[in-house]
Backbone bond lengths (Angstrom), bond angles and torsions (degrees), N, CA, C in turn:
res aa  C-N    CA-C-N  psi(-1)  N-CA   C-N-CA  omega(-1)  CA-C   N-CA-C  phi
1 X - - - 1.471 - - 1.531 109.32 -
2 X 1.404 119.73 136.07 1.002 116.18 -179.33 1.568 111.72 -108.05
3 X 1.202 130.43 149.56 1.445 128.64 172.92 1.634 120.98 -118.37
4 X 1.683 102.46 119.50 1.033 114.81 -176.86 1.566 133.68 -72.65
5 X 1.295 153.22 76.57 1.315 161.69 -161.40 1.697 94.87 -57.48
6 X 1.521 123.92 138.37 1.666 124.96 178.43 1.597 74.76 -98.68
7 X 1.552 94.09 156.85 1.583 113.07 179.96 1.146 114.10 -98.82
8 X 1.224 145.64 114.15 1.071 162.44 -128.71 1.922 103.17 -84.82
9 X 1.485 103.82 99.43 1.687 98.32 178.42 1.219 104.14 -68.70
10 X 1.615 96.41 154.29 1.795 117.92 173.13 1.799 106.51 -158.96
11 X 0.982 120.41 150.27 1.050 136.21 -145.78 2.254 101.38 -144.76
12 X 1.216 94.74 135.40 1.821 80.86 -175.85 2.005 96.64 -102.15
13 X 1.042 113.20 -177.49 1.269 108.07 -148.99 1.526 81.28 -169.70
14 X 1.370 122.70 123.51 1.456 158.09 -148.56 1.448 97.62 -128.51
15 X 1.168 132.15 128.90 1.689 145.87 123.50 1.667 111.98 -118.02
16 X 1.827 81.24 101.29 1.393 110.41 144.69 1.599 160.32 -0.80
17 X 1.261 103.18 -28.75 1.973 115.64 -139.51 2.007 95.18 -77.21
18 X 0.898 98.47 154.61 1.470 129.20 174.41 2.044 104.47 -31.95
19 X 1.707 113.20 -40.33 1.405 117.31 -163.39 1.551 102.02 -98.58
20 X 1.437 95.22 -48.31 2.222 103.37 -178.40 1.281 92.80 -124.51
21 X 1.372 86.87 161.02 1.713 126.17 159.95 1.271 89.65 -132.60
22 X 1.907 103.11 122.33 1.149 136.84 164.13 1.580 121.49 -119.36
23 X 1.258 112.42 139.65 1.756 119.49 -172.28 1.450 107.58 -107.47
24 X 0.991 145.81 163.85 1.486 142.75 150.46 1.592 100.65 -158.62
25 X 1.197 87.92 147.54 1.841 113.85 -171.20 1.637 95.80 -109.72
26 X 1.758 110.20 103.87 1.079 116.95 -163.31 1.760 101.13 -115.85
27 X 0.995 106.82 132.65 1.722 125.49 -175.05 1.905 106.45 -74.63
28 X 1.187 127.39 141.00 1.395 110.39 170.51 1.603 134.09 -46.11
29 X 1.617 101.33 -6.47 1.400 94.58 -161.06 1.592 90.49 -106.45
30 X 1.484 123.93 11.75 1.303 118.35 170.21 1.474 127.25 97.19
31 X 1.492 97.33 24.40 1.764 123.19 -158.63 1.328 88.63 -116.28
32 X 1.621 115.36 121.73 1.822 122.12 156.61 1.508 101.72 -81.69
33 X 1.059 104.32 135.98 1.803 109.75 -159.64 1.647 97.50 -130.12
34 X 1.119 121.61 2.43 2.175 147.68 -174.88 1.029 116.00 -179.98
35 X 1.267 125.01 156.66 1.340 133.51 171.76 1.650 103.17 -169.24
36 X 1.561 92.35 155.21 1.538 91.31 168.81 1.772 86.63 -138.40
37 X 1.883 92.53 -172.15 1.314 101.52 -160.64 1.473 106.27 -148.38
38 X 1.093 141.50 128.85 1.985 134.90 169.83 1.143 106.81 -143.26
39 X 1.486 116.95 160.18 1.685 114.13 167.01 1.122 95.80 -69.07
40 X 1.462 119.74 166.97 1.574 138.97 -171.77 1.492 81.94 -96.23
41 X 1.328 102.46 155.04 1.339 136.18 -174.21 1.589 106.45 -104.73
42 X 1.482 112.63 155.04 1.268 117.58 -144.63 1.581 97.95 -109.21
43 X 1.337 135.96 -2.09 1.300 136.53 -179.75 1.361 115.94 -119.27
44 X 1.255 147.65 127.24 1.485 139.01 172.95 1.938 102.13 -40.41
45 X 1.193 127.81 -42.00 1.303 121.42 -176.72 1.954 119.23 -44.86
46 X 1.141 78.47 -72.09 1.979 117.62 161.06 1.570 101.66 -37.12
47 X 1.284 109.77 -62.46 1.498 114.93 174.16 1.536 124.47 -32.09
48 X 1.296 107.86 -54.30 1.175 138.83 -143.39 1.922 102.07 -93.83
49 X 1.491 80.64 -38.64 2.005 96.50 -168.19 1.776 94.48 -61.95
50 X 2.074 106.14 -50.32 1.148 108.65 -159.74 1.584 100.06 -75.81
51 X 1.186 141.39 0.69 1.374 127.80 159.45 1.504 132.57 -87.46
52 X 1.228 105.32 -18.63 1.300 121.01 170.44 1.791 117.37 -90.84
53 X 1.229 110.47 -17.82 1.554 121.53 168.91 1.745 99.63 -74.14
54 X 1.462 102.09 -73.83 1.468 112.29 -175.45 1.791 112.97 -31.88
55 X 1.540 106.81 -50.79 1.890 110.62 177.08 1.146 83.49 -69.67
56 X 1.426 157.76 -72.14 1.479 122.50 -149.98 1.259 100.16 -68.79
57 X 1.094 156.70 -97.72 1.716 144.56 -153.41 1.621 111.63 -20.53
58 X 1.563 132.41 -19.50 1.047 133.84 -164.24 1.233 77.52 -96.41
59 X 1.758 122.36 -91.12 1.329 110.29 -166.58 1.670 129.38 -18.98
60 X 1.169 111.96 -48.56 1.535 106.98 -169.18 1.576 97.27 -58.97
61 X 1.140 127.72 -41.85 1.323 120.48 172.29 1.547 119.36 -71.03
62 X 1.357 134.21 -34.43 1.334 126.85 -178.59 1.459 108.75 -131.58
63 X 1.620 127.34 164.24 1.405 132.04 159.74 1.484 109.14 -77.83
64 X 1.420 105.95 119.67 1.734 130.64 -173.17 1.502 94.28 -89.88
65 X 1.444 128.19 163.79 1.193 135.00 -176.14 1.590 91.12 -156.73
66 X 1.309 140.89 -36.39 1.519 132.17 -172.83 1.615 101.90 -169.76
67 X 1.400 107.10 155.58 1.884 117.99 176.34 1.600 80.93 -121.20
68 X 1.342 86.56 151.34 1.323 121.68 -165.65 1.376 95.96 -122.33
69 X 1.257 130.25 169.50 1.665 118.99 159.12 1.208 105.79 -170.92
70 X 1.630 127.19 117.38 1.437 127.81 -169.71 1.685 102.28 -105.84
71 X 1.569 106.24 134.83 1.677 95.68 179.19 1.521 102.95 -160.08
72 X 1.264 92.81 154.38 1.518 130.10 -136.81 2.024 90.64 -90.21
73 X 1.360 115.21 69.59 1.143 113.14 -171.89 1.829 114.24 176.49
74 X 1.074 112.65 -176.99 1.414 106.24 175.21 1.590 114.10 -95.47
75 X 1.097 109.09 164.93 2.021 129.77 -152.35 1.647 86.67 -131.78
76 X 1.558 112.32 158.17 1.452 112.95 154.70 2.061 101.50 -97.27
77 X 1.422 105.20 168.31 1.896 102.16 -153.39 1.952 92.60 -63.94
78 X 0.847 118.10 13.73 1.820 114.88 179.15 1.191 106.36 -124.36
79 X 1.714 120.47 29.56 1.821 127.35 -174.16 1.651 111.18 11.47
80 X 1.283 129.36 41.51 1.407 129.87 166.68 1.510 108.74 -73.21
81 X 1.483 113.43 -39.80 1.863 115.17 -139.65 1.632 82.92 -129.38
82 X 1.179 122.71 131.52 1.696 135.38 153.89 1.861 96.28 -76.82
83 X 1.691 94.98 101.75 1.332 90.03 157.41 1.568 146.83 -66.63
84 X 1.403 100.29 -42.85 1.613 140.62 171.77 1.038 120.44 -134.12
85 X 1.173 136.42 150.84 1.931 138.70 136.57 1.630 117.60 -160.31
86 X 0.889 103.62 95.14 1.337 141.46 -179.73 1.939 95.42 1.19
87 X 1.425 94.28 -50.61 2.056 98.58 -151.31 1.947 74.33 -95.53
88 X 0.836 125.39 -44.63 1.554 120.84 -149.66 1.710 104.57 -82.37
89 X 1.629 122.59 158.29 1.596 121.64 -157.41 1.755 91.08 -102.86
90 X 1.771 130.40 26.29 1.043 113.80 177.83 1.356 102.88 -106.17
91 X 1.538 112.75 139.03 1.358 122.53 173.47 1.464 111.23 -134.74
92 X 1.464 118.98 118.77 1.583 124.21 -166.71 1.746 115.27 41.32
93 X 1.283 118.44 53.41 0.908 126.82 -157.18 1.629 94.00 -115.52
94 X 1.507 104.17 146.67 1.794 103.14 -174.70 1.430 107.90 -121.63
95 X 1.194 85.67 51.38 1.720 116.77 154.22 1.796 116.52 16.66
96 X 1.787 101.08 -58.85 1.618 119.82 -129.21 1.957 75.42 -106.71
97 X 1.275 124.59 -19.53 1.503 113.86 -153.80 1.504 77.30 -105.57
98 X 1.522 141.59 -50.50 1.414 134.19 -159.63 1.926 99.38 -76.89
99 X 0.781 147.63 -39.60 0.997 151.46 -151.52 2.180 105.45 -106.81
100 X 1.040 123.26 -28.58 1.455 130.84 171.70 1.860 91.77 -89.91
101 X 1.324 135.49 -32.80 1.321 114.73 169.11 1.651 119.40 -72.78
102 X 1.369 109.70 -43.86 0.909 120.85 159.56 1.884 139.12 -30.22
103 X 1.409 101.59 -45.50 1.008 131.50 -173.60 1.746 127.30 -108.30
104 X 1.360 96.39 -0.32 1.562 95.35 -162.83 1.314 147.50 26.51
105 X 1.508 92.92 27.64 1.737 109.96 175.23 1.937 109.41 -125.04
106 X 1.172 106.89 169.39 1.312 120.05 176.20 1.714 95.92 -72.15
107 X 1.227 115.91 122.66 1.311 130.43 161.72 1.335 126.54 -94.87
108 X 1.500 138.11 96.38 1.516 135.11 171.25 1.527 113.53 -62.04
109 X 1.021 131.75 172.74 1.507 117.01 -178.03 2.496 72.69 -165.15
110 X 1.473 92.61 123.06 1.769 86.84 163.68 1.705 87.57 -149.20
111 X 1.547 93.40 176.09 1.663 96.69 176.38 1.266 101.37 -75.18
112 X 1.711 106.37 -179.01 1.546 116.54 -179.68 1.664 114.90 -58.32
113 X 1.651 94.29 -60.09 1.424 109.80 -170.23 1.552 115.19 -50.65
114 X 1.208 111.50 -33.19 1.999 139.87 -177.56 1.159 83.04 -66.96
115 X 0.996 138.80 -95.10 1.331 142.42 179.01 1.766 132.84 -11.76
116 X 1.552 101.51 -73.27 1.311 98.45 155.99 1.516 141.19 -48.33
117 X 1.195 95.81 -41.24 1.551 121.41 162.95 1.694 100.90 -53.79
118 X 0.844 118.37 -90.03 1.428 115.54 -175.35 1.239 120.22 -23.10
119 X 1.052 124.82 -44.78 1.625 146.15 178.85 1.516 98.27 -63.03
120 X 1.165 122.31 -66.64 1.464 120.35 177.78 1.384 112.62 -42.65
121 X 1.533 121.48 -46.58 1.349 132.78 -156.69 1.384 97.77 -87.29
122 X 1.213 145.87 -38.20 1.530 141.90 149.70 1.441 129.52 -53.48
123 X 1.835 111.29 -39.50 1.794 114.29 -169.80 1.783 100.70 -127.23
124 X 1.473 96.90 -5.30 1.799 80.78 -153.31 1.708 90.00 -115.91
125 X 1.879 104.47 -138.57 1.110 108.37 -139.49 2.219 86.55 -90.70
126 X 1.178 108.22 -2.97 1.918 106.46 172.78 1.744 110.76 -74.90
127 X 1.230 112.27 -13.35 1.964 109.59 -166.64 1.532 80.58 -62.50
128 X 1.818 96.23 136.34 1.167 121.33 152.25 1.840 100.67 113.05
129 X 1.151 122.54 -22.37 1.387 140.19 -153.45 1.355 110.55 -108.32
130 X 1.778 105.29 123.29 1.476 109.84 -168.32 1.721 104.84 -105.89
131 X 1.195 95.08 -39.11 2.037 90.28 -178.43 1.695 92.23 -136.59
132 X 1.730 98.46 121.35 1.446 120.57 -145.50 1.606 98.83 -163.13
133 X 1.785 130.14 139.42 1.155 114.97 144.35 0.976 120.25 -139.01
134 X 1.216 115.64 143.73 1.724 137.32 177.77 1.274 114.36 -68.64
135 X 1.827 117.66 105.56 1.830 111.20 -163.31 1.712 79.90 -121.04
136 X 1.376 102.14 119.36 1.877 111.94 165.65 1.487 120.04 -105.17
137 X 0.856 93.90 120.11 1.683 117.11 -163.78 1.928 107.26 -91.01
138 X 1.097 125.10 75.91 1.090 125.47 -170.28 1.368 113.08 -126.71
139 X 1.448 147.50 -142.65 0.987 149.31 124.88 0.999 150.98 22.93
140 X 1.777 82.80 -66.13 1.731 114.81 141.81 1.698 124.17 -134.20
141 X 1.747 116.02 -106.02 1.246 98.72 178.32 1.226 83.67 -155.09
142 X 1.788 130.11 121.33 1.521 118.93 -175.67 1.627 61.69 -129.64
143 X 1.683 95.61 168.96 1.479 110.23 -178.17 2.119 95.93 -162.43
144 X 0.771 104.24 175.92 1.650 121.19 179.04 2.156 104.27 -145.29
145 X 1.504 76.74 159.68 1.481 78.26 175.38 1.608 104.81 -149.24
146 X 1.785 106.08 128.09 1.626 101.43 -167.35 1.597 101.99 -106.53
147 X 0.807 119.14 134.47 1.697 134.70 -176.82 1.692 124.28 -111.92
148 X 1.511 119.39 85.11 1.515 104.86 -172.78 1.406 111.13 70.93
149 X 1.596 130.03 19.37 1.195 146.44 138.96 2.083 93.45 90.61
150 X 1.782 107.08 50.46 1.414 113.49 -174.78 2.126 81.53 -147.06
151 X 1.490 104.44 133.98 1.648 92.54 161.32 1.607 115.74 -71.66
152 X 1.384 104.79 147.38 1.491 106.94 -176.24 1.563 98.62 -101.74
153 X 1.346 109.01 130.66 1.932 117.65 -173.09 1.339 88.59 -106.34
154 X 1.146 141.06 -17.16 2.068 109.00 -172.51 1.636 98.38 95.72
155 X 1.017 143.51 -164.23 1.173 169.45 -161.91 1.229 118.61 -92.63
156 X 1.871 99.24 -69.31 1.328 125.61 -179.69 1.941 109.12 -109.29
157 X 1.051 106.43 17.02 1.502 100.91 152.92 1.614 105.81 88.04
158 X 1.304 123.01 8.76 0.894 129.23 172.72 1.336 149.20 -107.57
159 X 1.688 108.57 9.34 1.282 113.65 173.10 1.102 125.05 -105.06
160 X 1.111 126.05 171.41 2.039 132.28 8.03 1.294 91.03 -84.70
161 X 1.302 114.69 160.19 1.875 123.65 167.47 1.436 91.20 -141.08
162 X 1.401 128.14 63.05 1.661 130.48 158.50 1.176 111.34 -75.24
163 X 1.512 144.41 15.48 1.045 135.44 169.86 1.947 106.30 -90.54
164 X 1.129 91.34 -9.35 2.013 114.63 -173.27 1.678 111.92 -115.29
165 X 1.083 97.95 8.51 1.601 104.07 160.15 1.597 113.42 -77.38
166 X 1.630 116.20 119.59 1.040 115.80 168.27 1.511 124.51 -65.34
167 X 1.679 118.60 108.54 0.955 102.59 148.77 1.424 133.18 -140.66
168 X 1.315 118.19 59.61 1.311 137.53 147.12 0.973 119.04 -119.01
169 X 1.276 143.35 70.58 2.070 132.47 -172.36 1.354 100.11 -36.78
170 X 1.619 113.20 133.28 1.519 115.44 146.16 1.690 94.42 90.63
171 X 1.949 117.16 5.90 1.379 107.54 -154.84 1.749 113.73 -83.59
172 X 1.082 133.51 -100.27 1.218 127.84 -143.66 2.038 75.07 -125.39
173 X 1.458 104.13 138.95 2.215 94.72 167.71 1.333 100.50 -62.18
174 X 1.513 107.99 152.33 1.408 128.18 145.74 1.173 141.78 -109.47
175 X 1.181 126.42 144.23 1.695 111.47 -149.49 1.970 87.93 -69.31
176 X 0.655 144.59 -3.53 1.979 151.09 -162.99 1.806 88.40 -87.04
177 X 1.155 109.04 -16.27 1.949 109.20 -173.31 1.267 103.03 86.76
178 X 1.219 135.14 10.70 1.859 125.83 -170.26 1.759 85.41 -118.42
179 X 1.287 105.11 157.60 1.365 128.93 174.07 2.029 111.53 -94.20
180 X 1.347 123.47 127.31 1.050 120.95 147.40 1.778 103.74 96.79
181 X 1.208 113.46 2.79 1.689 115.84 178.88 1.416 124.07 -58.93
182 X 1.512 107.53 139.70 1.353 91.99 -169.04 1.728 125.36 -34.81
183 X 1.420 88.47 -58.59 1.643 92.50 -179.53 1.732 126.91 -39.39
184 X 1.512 96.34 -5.21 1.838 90.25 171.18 1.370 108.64 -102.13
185 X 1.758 118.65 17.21 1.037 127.43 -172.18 1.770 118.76 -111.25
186 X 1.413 78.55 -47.05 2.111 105.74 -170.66 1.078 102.44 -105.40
187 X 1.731 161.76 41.37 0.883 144.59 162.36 1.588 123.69 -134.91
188 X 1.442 102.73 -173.17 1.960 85.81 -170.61 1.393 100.99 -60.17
189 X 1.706 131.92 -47.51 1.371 131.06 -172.94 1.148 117.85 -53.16
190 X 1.358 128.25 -24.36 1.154 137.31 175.10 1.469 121.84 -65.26
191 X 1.419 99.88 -32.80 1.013 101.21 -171.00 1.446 127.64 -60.32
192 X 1.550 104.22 -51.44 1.711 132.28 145.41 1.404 101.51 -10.85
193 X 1.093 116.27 -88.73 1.672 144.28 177.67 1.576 99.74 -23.81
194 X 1.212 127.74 -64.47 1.572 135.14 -172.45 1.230 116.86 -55.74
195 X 1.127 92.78 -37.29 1.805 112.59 -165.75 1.548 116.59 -89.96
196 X 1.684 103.83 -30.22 2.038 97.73 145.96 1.433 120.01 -83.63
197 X 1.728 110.51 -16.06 1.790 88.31 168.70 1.546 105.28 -73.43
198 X 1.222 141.90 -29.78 1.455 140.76 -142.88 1.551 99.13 -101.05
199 X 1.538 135.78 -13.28 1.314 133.61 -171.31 1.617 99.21 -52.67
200 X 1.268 93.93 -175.62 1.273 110.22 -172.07 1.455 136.22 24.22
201 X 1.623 116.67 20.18 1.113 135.75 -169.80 1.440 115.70 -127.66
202 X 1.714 106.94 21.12 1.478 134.17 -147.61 1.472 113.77 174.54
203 X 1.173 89.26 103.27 1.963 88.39 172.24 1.491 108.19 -67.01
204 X 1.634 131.97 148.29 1.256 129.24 -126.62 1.751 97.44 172.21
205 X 1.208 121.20 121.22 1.333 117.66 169.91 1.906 103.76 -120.09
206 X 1.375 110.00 26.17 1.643 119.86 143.08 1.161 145.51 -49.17
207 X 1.252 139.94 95.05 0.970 132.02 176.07 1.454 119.47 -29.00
208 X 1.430 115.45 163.74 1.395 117.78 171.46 1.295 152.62 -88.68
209 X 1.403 104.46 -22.68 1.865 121.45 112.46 1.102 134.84 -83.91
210 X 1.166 115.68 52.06 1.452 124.51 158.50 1.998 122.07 -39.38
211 X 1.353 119.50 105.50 1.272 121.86 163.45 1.652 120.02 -59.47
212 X 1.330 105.64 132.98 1.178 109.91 165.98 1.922 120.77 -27.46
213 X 0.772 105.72 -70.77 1.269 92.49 164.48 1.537 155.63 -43.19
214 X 1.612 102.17 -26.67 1.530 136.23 152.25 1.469 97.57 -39.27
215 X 1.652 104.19 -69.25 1.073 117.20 -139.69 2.088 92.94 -68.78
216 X 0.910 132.89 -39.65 1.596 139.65 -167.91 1.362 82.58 -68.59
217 X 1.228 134.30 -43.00 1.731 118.17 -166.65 1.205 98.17 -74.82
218 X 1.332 130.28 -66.07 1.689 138.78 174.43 1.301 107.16 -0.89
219 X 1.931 96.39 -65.52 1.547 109.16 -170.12 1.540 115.84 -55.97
220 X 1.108 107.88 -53.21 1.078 123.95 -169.77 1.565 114.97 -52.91
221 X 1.286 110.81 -18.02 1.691 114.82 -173.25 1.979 93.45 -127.25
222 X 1.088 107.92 38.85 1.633 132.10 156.07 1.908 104.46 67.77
223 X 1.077 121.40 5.21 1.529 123.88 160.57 1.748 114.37 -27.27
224 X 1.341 96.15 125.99 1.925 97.39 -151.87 1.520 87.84 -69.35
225 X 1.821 116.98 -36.14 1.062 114.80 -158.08 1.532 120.22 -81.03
226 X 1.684 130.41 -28.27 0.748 128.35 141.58 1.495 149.56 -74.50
227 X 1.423 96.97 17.55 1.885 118.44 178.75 1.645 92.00 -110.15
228 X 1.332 119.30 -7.60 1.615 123.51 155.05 1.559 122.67 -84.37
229 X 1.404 94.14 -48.02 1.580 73.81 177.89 1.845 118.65 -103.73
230 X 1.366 114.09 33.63 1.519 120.01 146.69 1.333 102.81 -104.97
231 X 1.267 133.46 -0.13 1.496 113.69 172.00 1.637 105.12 -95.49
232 X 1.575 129.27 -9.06 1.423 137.37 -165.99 1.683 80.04 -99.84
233 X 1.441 115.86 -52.11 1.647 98.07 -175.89 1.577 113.46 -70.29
234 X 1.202 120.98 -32.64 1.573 111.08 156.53 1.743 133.73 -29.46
235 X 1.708 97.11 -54.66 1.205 109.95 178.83 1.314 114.29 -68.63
236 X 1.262 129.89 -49.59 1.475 131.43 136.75 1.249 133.29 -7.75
237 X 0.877 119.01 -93.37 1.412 132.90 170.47 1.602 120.70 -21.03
238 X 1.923 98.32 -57.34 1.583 114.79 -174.82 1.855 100.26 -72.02
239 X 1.324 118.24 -40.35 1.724 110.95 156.90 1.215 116.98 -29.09
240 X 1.617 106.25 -44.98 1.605 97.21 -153.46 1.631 104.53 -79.27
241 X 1.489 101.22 -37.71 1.750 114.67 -166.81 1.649 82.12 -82.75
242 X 1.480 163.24 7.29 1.147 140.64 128.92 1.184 128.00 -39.28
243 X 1.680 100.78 -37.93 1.748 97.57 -164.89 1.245 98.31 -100.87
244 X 1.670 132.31 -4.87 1.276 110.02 176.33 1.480 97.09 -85.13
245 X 1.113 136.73 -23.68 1.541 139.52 -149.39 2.201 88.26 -84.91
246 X 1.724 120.39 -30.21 0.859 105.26 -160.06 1.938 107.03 -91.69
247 X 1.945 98.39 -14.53 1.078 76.75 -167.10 1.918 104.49 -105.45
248 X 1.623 122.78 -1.85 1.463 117.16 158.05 1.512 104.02 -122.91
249 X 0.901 111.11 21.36 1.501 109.16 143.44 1.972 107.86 49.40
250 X 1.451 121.58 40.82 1.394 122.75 -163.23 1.032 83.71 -92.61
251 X 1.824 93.99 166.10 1.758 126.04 174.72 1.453 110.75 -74.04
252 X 1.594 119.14 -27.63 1.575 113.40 179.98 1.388 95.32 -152.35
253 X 1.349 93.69 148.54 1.664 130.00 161.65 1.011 120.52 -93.87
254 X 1.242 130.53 110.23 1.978 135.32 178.11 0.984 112.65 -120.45
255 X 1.499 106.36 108.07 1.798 143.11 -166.61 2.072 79.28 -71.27
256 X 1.544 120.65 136.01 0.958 125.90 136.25 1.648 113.33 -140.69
257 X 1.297 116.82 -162.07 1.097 146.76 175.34 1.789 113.16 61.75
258 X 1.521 101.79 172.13 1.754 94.34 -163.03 1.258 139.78 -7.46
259 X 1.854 106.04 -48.10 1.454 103.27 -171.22 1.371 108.58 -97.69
260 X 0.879 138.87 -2.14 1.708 146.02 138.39 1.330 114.52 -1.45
261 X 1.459 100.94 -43.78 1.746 105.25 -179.89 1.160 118.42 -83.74
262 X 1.226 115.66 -10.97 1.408 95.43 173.06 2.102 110.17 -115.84
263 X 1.139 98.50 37.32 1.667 125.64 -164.47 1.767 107.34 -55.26
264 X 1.879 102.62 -13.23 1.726 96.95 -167.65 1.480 92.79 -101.97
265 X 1.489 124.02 6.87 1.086 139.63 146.59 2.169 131.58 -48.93
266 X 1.455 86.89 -25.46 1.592 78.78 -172.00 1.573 84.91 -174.50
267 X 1.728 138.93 12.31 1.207 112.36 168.55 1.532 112.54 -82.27
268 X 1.228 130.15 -29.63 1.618 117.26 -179.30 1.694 124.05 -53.21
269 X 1.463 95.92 -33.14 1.508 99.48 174.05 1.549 109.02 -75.83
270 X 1.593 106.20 -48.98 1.687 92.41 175.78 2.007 135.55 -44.14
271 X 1.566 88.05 -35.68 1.014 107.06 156.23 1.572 129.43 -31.03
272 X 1.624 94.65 -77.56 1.666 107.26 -179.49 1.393 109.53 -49.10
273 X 1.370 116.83 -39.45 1.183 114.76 174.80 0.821 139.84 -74.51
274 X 0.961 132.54 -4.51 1.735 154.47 -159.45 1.934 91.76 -119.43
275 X 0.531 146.62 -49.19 1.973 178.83 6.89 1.803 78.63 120.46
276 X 1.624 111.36 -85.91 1.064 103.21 -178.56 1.309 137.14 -100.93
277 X 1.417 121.17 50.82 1.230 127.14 166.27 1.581 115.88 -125.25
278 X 1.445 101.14 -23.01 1.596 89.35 -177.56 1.832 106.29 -55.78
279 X 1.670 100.93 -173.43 1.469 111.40 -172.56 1.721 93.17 -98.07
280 X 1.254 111.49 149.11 1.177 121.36 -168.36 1.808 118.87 71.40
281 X 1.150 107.17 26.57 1.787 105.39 -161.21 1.916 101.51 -59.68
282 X 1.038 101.77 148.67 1.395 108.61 -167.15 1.183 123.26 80.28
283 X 0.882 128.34 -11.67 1.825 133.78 -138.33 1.843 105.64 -138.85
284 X 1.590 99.25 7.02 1.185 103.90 -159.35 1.516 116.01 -141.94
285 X 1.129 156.36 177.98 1.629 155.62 162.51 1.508 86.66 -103.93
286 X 1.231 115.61 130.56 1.527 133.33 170.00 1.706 113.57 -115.15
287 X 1.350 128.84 142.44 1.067 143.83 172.08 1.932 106.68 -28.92
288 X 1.254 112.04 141.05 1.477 142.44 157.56 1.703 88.89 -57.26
289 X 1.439 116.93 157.15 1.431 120.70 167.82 1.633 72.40 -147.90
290 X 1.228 124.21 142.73 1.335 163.65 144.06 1.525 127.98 -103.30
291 X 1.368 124.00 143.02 1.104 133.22 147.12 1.643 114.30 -72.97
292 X 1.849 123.11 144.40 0.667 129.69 132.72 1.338 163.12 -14.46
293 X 1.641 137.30 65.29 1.725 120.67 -132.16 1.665 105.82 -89.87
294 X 1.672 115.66 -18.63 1.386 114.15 -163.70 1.549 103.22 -83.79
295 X 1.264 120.67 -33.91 1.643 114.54 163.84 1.721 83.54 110.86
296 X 1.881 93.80 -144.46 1.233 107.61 168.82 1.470 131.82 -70.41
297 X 1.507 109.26 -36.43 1.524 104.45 176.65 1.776 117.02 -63.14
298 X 1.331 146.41 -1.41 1.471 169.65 126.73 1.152 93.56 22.81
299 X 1.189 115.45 -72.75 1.557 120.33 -170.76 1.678 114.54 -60.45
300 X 1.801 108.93 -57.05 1.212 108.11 -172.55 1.859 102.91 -63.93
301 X 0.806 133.86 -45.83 1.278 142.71 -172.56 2.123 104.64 -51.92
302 X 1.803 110.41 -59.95 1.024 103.92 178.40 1.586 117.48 -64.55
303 X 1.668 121.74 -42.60 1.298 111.44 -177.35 1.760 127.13 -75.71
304 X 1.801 104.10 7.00 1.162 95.87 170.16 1.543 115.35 -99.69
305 X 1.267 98.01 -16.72 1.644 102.80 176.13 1.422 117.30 -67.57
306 X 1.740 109.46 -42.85 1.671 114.79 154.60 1.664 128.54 -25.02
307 X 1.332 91.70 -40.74 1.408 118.41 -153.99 1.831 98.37 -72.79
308 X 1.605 90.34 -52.61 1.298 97.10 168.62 1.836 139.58 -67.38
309 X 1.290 87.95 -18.94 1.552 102.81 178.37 1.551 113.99 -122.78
C-alpha cells in the first residue's frame, strides 16, 4: 500500500506601497514561511518585470498555487484594473490580465486596506466578526468596512474614504484637494502638523521638525509637548471612530496600520471619546475598538489567502 501525502498549498502574497515591494509565500493557515523584499520600481513596466521575477525565485523554492497582490490605491469594483495610486506608475492599468498571463497562475489583485483587513478577519484580531471596521492609522487613514462577514466596496469600488471626511471646514489642505480631513488630523503626518501648531504653548525639549515618531518617544518619556499633541490626536481620532460607529453602527473597531503601535499611547482617551460622542451615548452598546495583531505583514498574509479562496 502506498500512502499518499496532499501537497501543501501556498499562495505568494504582494504588498504594494510606494517605498517596497514585498512577496511572502503564505501557507493556508496564515504563516509567511519566505519572503523577499526591493524598492518598488518607478515605471509600470519595471513594476511588473520585478513581480514576476520575485514569484519565480519563490517558486523554485516552493509549490505556488496563486499571487495575490495588495495595493495601496484604487481598483475598478471587480479589482481586475489599478485605476489610480498615488505612489505607484499604474494608471487604468489591467493589472490582473497582464500579470495572470504572464505568470500562469490565478492572480488576486485587492486594495491594501481590503487586504489587511482580511488577514485580520481570518488570523487576527476580526475572527469571529460579522459587521466590523478596519480603521488604519498610518501615513494617512485607509480603513475597510465588513458587512454580514463580505467587504462592502460602494458602487464604484471605493469605500469607505473616512480618512476624507471633512471635519474641520476651512481646516488644514490635504494632499486629496479638500481642506480639513480627518487624516490631517489623526494620523502619523498629522502628528508633525499638531506639534508646530501646539509649540510654544508647552515646555518641550523637541526639536522643531520633530518626526512623528520623535514625537511617540517624547511622549512616552513625559514631554509636556508631546503628551499634548497625542492627547489632540486622541481627541481626533475618537471623533473620527464616532462617526464611523454612528453611521454602520459595527460590533468592533480594528485599530491598524503604523501608528497602532504605539495605540496605549492615546487609545483610552479615544475611547472616551468615541463612548461619548456617538448619538444616543449611554443609552446604547457601542463598538469593541481593538488593536491590530498581524502588524505589517496584514496585508501580505490577507491578500494571499484571497488569492487562495
Amino acid at each position: 500500500m502506498h500512502s499518499f501525502s496532499a501537497r501543501p498549498v501556498r499562495s505568494v502574497g504582494f504588498d504594494i506601497g510606494g517605498t517596497n515591494l514585498r512577496a511572502g509565500v503564505v501557507t493556508q493557515e496564515g504563516e509567511i514561511i519566505d519572503s523577499l523584499a526591493v524598492p518598488t520600481p518607478a515605471t509600470a513596466a519595471e513594476l511588473e518585470d520585478a513581480i514576476v521575477g520575485m514569484v519565480q525565485q519563490l517558486r523554485q523554492r516552493h509549490e505556488i498555487s496563486a499571487v495575490g497582490l495588495a495595493v495601496a490605491g484604487f481598483l475598478d469594483p471587480e479589482c481586475t484594473t489599478v485605476r489610480f495610486a498615488p505612489h505607484l506608475p499604474w494608471r487604468d492599468a489591467p493589472v490582473q490580465a497582464i500579470l495572470s498571463e504572464r505568470l500562469g497562475l490565478d492572480v488576486t489583485l485587492e486594495h491594501d486596506a481590503n487586504a489587511a483587513a482580511w488577514g485580520e478577519w481570518r488570523f487576527g484580531a476580526g475572527r469571529g466578526t460579522q459587521d466590523w471596521v478596519f480603521f488604519a492609522v498610518g501615513t494617512g487613514i485607509g480603513a475597510t468596512i465588513f458587512a454580514h462577514g463580505e467587504i462592502y466596496r460602494g458602487a464604484f469600488g471605493t469605500a469607505p474614504e473616512f480618512g476624507h471626511l471633512v471635519v474641520v471646514p476651512q481646516g488644514r489642505a490635504c494632499s486629496c484637494g479638500k481642506r480639513g480631513c480627518l487624516e490631517r488630523y489623526a494620523s502619523g503626518t498629522a502628528l508633525e502638523d499638531t506639534c508646530r501648531q501646539l509649540r510654544g504653548q508647552y515646555p518641550s525639549a523637541l526639536p522643531a521638525d520633530a518626526a512623528g515618531e520623535a514625537i511617540t518617544q517624547a511622549a512616552r518619556s513625559g514631554d509636556p509637548l508631546a503628551l499634548a499633541v497625542m492627547a489632540d490626536f486622541a481627541q481626533w481620532l475618537g471623533q473620527g471612530l464616532s462617526m464611523v460607529a454612528d453611521i454602520i453602527d459595527p460590533e468592533l473597531i480594528v485599530l491598524g496600520g503604523g501608528v497602532a503601535a504605539d495605540a496605549d499611547l492615546f487609545l483610552d482617551g479615544a475611547r472616551e471619546v468615541l463612548e461619548s460622542n456617538v448619538v444616543g451615548a449611554g443609552h446604547r452598546p457601542v463598538a469593541r475598538v481593538a488593536c491590530a495583531e498581524l502588524g505589517s505583514a496584514a496585508g501580505m498574509i490577507g491578500v494571499a489567502h484571497l488569492a487562495l479562496h
